[in-house]
N, C-alpha and C positions, 0 to 999 in steps of 0.2 A: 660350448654352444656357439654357431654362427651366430654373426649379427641377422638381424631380421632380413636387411637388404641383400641376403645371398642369392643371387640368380640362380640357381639348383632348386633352391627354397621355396620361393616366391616369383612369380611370373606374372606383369601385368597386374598384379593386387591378388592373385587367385594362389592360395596356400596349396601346395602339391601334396603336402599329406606325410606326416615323419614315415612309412613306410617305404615310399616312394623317394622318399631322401636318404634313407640309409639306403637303398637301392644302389643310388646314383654315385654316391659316398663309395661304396663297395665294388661301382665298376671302375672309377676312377683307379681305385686301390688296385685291381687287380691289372690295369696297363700298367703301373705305376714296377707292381710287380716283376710282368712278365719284358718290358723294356729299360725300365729304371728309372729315378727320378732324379731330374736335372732342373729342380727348380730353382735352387739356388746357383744356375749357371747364369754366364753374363756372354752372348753372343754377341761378335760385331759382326754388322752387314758391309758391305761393299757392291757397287754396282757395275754390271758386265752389259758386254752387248749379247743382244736377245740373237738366236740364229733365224733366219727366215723371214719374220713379220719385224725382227726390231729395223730394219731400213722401210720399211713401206709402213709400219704404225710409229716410228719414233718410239719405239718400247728400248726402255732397258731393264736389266733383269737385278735381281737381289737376290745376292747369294752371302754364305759365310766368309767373312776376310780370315786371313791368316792371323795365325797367334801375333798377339805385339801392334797388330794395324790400328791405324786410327777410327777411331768411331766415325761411322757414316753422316757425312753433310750435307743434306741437298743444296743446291745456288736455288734462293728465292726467285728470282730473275727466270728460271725454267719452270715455274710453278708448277711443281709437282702432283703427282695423282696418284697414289697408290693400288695396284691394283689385286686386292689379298685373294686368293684359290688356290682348287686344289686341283688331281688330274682324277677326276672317280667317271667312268668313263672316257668320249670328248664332250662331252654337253657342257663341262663346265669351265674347261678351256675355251672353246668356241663364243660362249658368253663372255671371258674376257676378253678375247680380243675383241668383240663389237666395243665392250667399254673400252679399251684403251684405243681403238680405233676413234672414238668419238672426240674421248679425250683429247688425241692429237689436232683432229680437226678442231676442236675449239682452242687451240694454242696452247693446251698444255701437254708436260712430258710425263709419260706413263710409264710407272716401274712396275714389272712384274714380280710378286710377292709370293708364291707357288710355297704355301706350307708342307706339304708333301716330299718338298725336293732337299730339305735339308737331313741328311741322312743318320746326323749324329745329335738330333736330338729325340726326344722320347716323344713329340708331338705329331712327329714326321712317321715315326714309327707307329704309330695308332691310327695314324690315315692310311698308313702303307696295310696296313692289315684290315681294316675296315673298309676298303677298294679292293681289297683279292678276296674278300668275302662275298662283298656285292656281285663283285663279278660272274665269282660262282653261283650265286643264286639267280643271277638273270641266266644264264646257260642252262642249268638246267630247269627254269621255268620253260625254258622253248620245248626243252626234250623229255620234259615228266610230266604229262596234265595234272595228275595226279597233285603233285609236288606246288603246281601252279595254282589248283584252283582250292590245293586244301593253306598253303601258307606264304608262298610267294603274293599273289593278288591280295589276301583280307593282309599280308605285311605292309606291303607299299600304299594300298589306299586306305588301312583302318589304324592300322600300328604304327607306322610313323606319326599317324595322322595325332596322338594321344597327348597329353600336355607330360605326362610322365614322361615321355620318350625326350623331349627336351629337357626335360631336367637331369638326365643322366647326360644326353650331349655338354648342353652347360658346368656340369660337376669337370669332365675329361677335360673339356679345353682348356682350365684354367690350365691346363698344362704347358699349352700355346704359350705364357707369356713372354719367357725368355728371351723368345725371337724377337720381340717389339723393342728390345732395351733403348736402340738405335733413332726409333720413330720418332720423331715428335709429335708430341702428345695433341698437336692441332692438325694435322698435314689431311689433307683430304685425301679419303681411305674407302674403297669400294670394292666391298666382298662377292664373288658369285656362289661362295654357299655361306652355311650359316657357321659353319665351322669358326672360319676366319673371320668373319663377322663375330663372332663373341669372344675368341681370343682376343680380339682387338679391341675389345670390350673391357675385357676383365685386364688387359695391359693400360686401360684408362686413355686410349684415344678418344677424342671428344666430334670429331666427323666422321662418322661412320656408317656408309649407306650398306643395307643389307640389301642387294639384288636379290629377289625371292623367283625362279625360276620356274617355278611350276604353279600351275591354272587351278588345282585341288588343294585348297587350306592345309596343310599340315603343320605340326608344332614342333615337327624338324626343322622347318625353316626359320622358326624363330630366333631373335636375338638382341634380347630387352638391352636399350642402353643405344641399338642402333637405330637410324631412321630405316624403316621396312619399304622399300621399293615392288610394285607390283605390274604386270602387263596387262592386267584388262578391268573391267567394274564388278565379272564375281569373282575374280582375287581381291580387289578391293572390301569390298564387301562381306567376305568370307572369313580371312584376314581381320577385319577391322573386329567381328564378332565371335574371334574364334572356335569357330563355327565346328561343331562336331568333335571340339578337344578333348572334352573328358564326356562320358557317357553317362554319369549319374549325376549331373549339375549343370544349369545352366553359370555359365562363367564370366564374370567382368569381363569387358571388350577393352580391346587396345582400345589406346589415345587417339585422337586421330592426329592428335603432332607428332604419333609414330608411324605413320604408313602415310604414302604417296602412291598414285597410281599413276606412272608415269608413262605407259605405252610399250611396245614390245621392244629386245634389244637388240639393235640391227647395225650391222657394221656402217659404217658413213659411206664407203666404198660400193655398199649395194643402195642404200636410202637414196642417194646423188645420184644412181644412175637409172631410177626406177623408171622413170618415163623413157629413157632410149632404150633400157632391154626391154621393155614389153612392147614397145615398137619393134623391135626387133626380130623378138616371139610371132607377130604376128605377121607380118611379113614373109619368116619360113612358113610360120603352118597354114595360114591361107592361099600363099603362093607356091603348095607344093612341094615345099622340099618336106626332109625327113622328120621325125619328130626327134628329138633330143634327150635322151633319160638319164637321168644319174640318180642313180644307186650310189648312198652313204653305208657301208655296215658299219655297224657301232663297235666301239671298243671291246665288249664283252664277246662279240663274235656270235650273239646269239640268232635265231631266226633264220640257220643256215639253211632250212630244205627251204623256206618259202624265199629265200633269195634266190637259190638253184632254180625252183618252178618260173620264178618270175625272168631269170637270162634263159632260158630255154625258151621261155614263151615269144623273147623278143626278139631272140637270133632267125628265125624267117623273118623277121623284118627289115634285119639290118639286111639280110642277103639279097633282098629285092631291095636295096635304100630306100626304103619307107622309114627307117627309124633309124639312133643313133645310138650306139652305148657308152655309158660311161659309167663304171665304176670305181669307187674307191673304198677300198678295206683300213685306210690308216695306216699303222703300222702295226699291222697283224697280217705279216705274208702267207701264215700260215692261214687263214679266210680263201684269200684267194687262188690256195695251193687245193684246198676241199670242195672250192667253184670247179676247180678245172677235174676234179674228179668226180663230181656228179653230173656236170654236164661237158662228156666227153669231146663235144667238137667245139668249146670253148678255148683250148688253147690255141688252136691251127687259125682262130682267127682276129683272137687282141692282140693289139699292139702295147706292149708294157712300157709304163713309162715311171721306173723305181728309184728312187733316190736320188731326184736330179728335179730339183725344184724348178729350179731358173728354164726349164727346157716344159713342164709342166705350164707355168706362168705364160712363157712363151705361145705356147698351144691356145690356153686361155683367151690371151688377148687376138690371140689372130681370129679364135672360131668365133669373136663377139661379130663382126661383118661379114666374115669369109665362109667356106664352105668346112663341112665338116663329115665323114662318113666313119661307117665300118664299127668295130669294135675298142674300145680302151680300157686300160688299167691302172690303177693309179695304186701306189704303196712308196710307204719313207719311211724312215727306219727313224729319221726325227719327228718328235709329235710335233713341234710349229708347221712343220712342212705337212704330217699326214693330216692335222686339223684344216688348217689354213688351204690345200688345194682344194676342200671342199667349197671353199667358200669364194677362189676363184671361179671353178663348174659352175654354181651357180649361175652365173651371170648371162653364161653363152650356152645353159642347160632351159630346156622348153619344160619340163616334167620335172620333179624330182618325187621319187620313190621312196619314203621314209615312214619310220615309228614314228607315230607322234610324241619327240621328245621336246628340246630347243628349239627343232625345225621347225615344229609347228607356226611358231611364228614370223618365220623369215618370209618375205616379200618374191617367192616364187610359186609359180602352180605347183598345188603336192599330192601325191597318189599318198595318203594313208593307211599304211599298212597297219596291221594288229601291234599291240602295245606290248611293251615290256615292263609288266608295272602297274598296278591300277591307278597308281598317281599321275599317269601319261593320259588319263581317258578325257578328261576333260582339255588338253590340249587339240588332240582333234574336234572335236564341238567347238572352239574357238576359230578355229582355221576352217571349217564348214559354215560357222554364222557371218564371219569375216566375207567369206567367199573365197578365199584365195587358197582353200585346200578342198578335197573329199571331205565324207565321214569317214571314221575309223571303218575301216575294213578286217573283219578276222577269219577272213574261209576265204583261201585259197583259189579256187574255182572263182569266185564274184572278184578276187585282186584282179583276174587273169581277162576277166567279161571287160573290168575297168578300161585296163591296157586295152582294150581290142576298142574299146567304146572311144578311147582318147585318138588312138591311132585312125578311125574311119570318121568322127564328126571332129573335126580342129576347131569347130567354133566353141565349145564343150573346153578348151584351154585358154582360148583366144577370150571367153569370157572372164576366167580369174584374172587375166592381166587387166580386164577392166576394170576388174572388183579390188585390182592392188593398187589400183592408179587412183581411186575411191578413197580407197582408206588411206593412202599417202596423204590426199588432200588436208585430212583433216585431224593428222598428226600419230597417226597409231604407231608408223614405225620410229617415232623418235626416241620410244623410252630410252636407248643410250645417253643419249646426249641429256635428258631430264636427269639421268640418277649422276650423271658427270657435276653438274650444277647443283643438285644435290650436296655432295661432296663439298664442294666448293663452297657454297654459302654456308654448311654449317645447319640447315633449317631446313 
């Protein structure tokens, strides 16, 4: 028999239920099965340079050392930040780099901890399959209503949402812990899912912020043992009452020495420059020039007709420069090989700009003052570079056209497209009450009225820069740098 304190077991004082524990017991078993178990290995880490963001975030990366190496040291003197995720999508890369972006700016050096990427252990191997699951089910939520509205939607807003669903996550990760051998058990350690956050748990690090990334309470994010970081008052709130976990009981609420609500997580590089781009913003769109849009598709590639309807809709615009395009597929060349086949006069007029960051960057910074027209594309075959030019666009982008994912909270005007997910829904409500987004939008025709609406009144954009210049005042885009200090202090 477990001792009583097994986090599979016992959640926040609320007993899961022996059913629901041999459940979790039984899925553990069955990765344990189909990849094998290495828990009795002793991994060394070693630290590499990050490609792309480790010279402009100070990130270095942690990977496996070679047989025989010496166990990983950090110099106190760098003080360290760990930064533990995974790649399930980009939303969850994007979120660390705002953390190790903040990190850096507050003088410290941020390692990136990417459990997903170590390939030869069994923990690596159950993200890797648990991300090509996900992925498929968000693809075909766009393409089977069906499929969407009978088990993808009540999955992601009810099933996740359920306190049993964490205890099977919690039972799996203990498998995480091998990779931690290296850590010290104090080092300031900041998770963007819950994943890493409870491996990091169960490997007995003692700072451990759980960055909680989504605006819908669910008991996927949980991670007893870690301090729970949140971006708004009903994550806080939601969170703090576990709000909807289990359906036939009301449930003990977390502590509240477990949750923080510390603001949304924004890179330092956009937060520091909030007041010149939206000067900037308004400047084009009142003075006439084009509107700016950038289009993110997501890693899963989902939502291809309504991204096809929406560059058909805008290309008369570019061709009178009234508008600007900008897309980025990441690194899924194949997205933007299926753009240029549904909308056929889309290739004759982007300028592709593929695997070549430093020439991407470059663009960036010129279009932040200078002129900007026509058509673009963006794709990298490395993820630092496909996540991260998104978040150069940004900056010198008037519009961006997004699922309300991670975007939701980033400190630009956002056209809300339909969700991937019902756990996405209440991220647009955040970015509509904020003011610095739409509502969710899900039909097509009203995306396309948007566009038109955004393109013929600019004050209609020129006003979220106002409403982002607001809420900067009074700290909303700090949560990076809150859950950094988090870390740090231990409390």
């Amino acid at each position: 028999m477990d001792a009583p304190t097994d986090r599979a077991r016992i959640i926040f004082g609320n007993n899961v239920g022996e059913k629901a524990y041999a459940d979790a017991s039984k899925a553990k078993a069955r990765f344990v099965h189909k990849f094998g178990d290495d828990s009795d290995a002793t991994y060394h880490l070693v630290a590499r340079d990050v490609p792309v963001v480790g010279e402009r975030l100070g990130v270095r990366g942690l990977a496996l050392a070679e047989e025989g190496a010496e166990p990983l040291a950090f110099d106190e003197e760098e003080s360290p930040v760990v930064v533990g995720n995974i790649r399930m999508g980009f939303g969850h890369y994007r979120i660390s780099m705002a953390i190790a972006s903040a990190a850096h700016a507050l003088g410290h050096t941020p390692y990136w901890f990417d459990l997903a990427s170590f390939s030869e252990s069994t923990v690596s191997k159950v993200i890797a399959h648990q991300n090509d699951l996900y992925s498929l089910g968000s693809r075909l939520s766009q393409r089977v209503g069906a499929f969407d509205r009978l088990y993808w939607e009540p999955l992601n807003s009810e099933g996740f949402r359920q306190l049993t669903y964490n205890a099977g996550d919690q039972k799996t990760m203990e498998l995480g812990k091998p990779l931690f051998a290296d850590l010290p058990k104090d080092v300031p350690y900041v998770a963007t899912h819950a994943w890493p956050a409870q491996a990091a748990v169960h490997a007995g690090l003692t700072h451990v912020v759980n960055a909680i990334p989504d605006n819908w309470p669910m008991a996927l994010h949980l991670a007893e043992g870690a301090i729970h970081a949140v971006q708004t008052p009903s994550a806080f709130l939601g969170y703090h009452q576990l709000r909807g976990m289990d359906k036939k009981r009301q449930l003990k609420p977390m502590p509240l020495s477990a949750i923080r609500q510390c603001g949304h997580y924004i890179d330092h590089e956009l937060v520091s420059n909030i007041e010149r781009d939206c000067a900037a913003r308004r400047n084009r769109l009142l003075g006439g020039g084009p509107v700016r849009w950038l289009l993110s598709v997501g890693g899963a590639g989902a939502q291809q007709e309504l991204f096809a309807a929406i560059v058909a809709h805008l290309l008369p615009y570019v061709q009178t420069k009234q508008a600007v395009l900008l897309v980025n597929v990441g690194d899924h060349k194949d997205v933007w090989e299926a753009l240029e086949h549904d909308v056929p006069s889309l290739a004759s007029m982007a300028q592709r700009h593929f695997n070549d960051f430093d020439e991407v960057a470059r663009m960036a910074d010129q279009a932040l003052d200078g002129d900007l027209e026509g058509v673009h594309a963006f794709c990298d075959d490395d993820i630092f570079a496909a996540v991260y030019s998104s978040n150069l666009l940004m900056r010198c982008c008037d519009v961006l056209a997004t699922k309300p994912s991670e975007f939701s909270f980033y400190p630009v005007p956002k056209l809300m497209i339909h969700r991937v997910g019902g756990h996405e829904a209440w991220g647009a409500i955040r970015a509509a009450e904020v003011g610095d987004g739409t509502y969710e939008i899900d039909d097509t025709n009203e995306v396309l009225a948007m566009i038109d609406a955004f393109q013929y009144d600019r004050e209609l954009v020129a006003s979220m820069c106002d409403n982002i210049e607001r809420a900067n005042k009074i700290g909303i885009y700090n949560g990076a740098y809150e859950v950094v200090r988090l870390a740090v202090e231990g409390a």
